[in-house]
C-alpha positions in Angstrom: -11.4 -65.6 9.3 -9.2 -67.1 6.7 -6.1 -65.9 5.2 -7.7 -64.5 2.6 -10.3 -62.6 4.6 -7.2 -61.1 6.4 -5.3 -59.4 3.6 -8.5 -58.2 2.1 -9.1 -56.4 5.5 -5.3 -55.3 5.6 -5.5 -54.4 2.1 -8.5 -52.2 2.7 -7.6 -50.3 6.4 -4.6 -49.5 4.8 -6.3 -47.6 1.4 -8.4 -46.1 3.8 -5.7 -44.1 5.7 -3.9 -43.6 2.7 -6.8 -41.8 1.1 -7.4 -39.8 4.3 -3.6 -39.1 4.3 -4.2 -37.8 1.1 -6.9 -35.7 1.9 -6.1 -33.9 4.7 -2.5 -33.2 2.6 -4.7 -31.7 -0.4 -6.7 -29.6 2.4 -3.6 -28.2 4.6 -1.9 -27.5 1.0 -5.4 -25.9 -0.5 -5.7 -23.7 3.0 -1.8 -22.3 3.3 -2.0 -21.8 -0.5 -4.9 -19.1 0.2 -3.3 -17.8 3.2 -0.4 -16.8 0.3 -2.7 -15.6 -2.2 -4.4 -13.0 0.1 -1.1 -11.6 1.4 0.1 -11.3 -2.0 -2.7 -9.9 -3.7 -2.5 -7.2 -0.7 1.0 -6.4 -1.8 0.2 -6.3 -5.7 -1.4 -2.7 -5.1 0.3 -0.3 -6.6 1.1 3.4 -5.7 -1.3 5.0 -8.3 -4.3 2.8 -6.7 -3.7 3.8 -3.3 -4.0 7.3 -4.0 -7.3 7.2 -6.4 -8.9 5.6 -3.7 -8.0 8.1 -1.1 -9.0 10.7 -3.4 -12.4 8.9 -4.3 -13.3 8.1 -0.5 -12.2 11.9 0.6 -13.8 13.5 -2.3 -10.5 15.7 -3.2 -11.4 17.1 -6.4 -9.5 19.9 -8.5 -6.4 17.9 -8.3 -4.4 16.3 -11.0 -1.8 13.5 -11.3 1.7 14.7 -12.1 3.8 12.7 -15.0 6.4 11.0 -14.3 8.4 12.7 -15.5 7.4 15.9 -13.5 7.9 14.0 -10.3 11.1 14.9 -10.2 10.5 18.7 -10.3 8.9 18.8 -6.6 10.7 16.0 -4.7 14.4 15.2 -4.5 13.8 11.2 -4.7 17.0 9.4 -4.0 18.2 6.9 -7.1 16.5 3.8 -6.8 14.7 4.3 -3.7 11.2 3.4 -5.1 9.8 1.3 -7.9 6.6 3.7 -7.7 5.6 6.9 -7.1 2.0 8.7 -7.2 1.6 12.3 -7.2 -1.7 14.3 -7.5 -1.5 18.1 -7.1 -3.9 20.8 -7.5 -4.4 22.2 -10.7 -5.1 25.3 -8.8 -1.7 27.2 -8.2 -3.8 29.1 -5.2 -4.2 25.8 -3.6 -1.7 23.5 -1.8 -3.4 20.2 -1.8 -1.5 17.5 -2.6 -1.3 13.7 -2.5 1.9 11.0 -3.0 2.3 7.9 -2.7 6.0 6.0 -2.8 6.4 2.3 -3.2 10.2 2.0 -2.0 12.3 -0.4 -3.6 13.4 -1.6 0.0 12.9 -1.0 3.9 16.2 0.8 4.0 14.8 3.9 1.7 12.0 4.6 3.9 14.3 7.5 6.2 15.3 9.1 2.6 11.6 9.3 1.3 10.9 10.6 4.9 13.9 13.2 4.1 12.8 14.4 0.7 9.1 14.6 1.9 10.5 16.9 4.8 12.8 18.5 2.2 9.7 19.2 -0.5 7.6 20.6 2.7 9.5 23.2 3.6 9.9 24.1 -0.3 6.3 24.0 -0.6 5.4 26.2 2.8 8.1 29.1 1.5 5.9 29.2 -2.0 2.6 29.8 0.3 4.1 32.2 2.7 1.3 34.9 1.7 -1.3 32.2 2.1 -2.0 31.3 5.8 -5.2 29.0 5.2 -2.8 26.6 2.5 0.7 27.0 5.2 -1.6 26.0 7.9 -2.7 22.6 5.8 1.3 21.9 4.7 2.3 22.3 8.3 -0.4 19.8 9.1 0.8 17.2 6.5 0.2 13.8 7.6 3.3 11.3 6.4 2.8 7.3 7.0 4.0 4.0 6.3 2.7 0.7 5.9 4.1 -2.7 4.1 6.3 -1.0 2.2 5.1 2.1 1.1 4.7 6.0 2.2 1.8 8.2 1.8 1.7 12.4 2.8 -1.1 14.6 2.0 -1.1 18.0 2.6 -4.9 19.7 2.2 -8.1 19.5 4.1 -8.7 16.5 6.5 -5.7 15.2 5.5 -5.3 13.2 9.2 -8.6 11.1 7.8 -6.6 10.8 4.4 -3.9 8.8 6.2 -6.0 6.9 8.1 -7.8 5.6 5.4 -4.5 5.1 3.5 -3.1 2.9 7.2 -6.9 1.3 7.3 -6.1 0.0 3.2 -3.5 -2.6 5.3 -5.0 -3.1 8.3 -7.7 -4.6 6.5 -6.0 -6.6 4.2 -6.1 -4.4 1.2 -9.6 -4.5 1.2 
């Protein structure tokens, strides 16, 4: 082989593991940029969304989303505590169904949210003292938390409500 021959062979082994370098760089990159783009996407839902599917897959009908500035008016939510809140209520004043949802604004608010829920429930079962089918369904209130956010629903099957709220991570958001 002549000298020539040599650094033409040299020149060529090394482009080929500097385009494989290269490629396999691009992949691992391309592959853990995904990974972050799922996760995210799963943390982009917002509070609103959560509940309107919960509603849609239990069927809840004859209930009605609260403004927000009315939120205020049935739970005591500490200053700053969430960047989001949800609340559907029946539009019934017979009924006691009801739905929220609280994005907190840090780990460290989810004991107060747990408070005021607590707080708002045994407001709530006072007002439906006369009514033991409705105090039966606010004593059975389920109350969860997942990445960052807590759901309670008070109302019929509300144990399956939560579940599918706890099943909306546990899948990846989907």
């Amino acid at each position: 082989m002549t000298s020539a021959t040599k650094k033409f062979v040299t020149f060529v082994a090394i482009a080929l593991v500097a385009i494989v370098a290269i490629v396999c760089s691009v992949y691992v990159i391309s592959v853990n940029g995904k990974d972050k783009g799922t996760t995210s996407s799963a943390m982009e839902i917002s509070a609103a969304q959560i509940n309107k599917s919960v509603i849609e897959k239990m069927g809840y009908k004859g209930i009605s989303e609260l403004g927000n500035g009315d939120i205020s008016g049935h739970f005591d939510i500490p200053e700053n505590s969430v960047t989001q809140a949800s609340i559907y209520i029946a539009q019934s004043s017979a009924s006691a169904m009801e739905i929220a949802c609280f994005k907190l604004s840090g780990a460290e608010y989810e004991e107060k949210i747990r408070t005021a829920v607590s707080e708002h429930i045994a407001a709530k079962l006072k007002g439906f003292q006369e009514s033991p089918k409705e105090s039966e369904y606010i004593r059975n209130y389920e109350l969860e938390s997942a990445n960052g956010y807590v759901f309670m629903v008070i109302g019929e099957n509300s144990d399956i409500a939560a579940k599918i709220f706890l099943d909306m991570f546990d899948n990846d958001g989907k």
